[in-house]
N, C-alpha and C positions, 0 to 999 in steps of 0.2 A: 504494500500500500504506500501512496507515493501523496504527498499534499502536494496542491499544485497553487491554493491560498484560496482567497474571498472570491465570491460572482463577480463581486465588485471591483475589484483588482482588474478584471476585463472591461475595460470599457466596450470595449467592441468583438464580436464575435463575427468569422470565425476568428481566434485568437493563436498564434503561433507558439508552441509549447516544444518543450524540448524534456523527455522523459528519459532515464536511463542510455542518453547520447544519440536518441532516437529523436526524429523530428515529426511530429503531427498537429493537427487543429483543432482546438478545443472549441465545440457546436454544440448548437443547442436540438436534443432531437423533437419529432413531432410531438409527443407527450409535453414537453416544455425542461425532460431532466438535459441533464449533459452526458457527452459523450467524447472519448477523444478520435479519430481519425488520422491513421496513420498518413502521412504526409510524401512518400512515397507509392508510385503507381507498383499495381502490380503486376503490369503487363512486360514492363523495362526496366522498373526499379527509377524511372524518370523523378523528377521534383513536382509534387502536387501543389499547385499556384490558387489564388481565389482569382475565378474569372467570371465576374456580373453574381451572380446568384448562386455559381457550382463553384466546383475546382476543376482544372483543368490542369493536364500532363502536355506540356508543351513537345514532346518528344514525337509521340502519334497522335496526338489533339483527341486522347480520349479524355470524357468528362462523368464526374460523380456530382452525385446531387450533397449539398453541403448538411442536409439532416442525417442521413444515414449512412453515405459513402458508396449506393447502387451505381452500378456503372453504368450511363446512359447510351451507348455504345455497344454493349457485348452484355445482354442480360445476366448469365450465368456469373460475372466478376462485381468485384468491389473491394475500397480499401479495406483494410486493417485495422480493426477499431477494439478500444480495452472501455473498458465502464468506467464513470463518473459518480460519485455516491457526492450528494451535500448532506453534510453529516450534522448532528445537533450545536456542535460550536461552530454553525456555519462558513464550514473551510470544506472545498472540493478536496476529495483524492480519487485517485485512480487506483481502482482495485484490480486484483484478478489478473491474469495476461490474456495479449490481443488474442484473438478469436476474427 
């Protein structure tokens, strides 16, 4: 389990986070909890960018939607994503590994 701090800390989402030397985006999923999103594609291992509303792997322009990480491209893929818990002393951590 990893603290990652306050909601508040983020002003803006998606929010760039850096876990374990790992790079991903901290979102907010359709429920309204959080989630992290690995930040690497998984088709090349390319840098996952925020483009308009998704993210976007500038390598082969495939794109994921920024609540869940589905690939809008290739139904069967998506990134890499670990859980978000906000906990009772209101500070996110990331639980669990990616999945």
């Amino acid at each position: 389990m990893s603290d990652l701090g306050r909601p508040e800390d983020f002003s803006r989402l998606p929010a760039s986070v850096t876990l374990d030397g790992a790079p991903y985006w901290l979102v907010r999923n359709e429920e309204g909890g959080y989630r992290l999103l690995s930040a690497l594609c998984p088709h090349a291992g390319g840098e996952v960018r925020v483009y308009e509303d998704m993210f976007l792997c500038p390598l082969h322009y495939w794109t994921f939607a920024q609540t869940d990480g589905a690939c809008m491209n290739v139904s069967d893929e998506r990134l890499m994503q670990r859980q978000v818990e906000l906990r009772a002393d209101g500070r996110l951590y990331a639980v669990g590994t990616d999945f």
